[in-house]
C-alpha distance (Angstrom), angle and dihedral (degrees) to the residues before:
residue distance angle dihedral
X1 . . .
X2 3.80 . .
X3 3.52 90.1 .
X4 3.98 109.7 55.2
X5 3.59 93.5 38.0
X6 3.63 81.7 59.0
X7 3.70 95.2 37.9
X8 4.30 83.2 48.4
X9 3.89 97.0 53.4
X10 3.92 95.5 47.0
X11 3.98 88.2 46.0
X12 3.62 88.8 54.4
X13 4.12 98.4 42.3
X14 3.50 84.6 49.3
X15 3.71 92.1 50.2
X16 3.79 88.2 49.9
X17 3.36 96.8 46.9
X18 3.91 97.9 56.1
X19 3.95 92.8 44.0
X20 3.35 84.5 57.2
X21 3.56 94.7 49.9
X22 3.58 88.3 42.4
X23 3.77 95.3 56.7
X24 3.61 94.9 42.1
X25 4.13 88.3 51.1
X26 3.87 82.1 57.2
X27 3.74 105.0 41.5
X28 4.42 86.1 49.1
X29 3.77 89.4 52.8
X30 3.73 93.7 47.9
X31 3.40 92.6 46.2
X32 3.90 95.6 51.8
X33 3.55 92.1 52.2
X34 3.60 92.7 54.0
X35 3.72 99.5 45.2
X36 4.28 84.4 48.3
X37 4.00 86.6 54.2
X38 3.54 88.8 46.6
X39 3.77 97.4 53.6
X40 4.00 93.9 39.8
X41 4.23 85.7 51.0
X42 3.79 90.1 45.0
X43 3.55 94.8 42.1
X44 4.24 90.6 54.3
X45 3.81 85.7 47.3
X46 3.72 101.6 54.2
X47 3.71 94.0 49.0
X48 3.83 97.8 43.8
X49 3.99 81.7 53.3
X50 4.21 84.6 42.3
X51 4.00 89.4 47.4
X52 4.11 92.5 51.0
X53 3.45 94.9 43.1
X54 3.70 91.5 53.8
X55 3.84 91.8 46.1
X56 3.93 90.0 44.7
X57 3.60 93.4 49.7
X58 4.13 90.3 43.3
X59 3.63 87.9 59.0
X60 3.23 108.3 52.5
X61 3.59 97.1 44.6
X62 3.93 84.7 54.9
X63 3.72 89.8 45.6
X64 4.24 90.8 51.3
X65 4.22 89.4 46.0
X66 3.93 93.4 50.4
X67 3.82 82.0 51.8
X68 3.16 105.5 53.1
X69 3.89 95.6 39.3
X70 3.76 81.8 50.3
X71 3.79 82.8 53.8
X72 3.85 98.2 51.3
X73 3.69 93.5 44.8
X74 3.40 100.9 55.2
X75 4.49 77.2 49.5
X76 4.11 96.1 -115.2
X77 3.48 85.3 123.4
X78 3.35 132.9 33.6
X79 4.16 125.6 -123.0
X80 4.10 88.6 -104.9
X81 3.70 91.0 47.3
X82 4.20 86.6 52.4
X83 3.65 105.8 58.4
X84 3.65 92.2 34.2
């Protein structure tokens, strides 16, 4: 009788042990997929955001030049004032 209850209890901690295992297996994978998706989707959102800033900033620094050339062309400025 010794014997298979013996036999029993190590079947079943062994049993335990690689469900365990087996779950934990899963739950890792999952989890490095998701952090992976993460990074690619926050990755693609910081440089859109990187991209429009860049544009935005482009623009208005385009937008202030044409001014101000506009400005010393039509003499309210002179040419020191304009590339200061």
């Amino acid at each position: 009788m010794k014997k298979l209850s013996i036999k029993l209890i190590l079947f079943v901690g062994i049993s335990i042990i690689m469900v365990a295992l087996s779950i934990g297996a899963t739950a890792s994978f999952f989890l490095y997929r998701l952090a992976n998706t993460n990074a690619q989707h926050l990755e693609t959102m910081l440089m859109g955001k990187y991209d429009e800033e860049i544009r935005w900033q482009t623009e208005q620094a385009n937008t202030m030049l044409n001014a101000i050339g506009k400005l010393r062309d039509e003499g309210k400025i002179d040419k020191d004032m304009a590339f200061r």
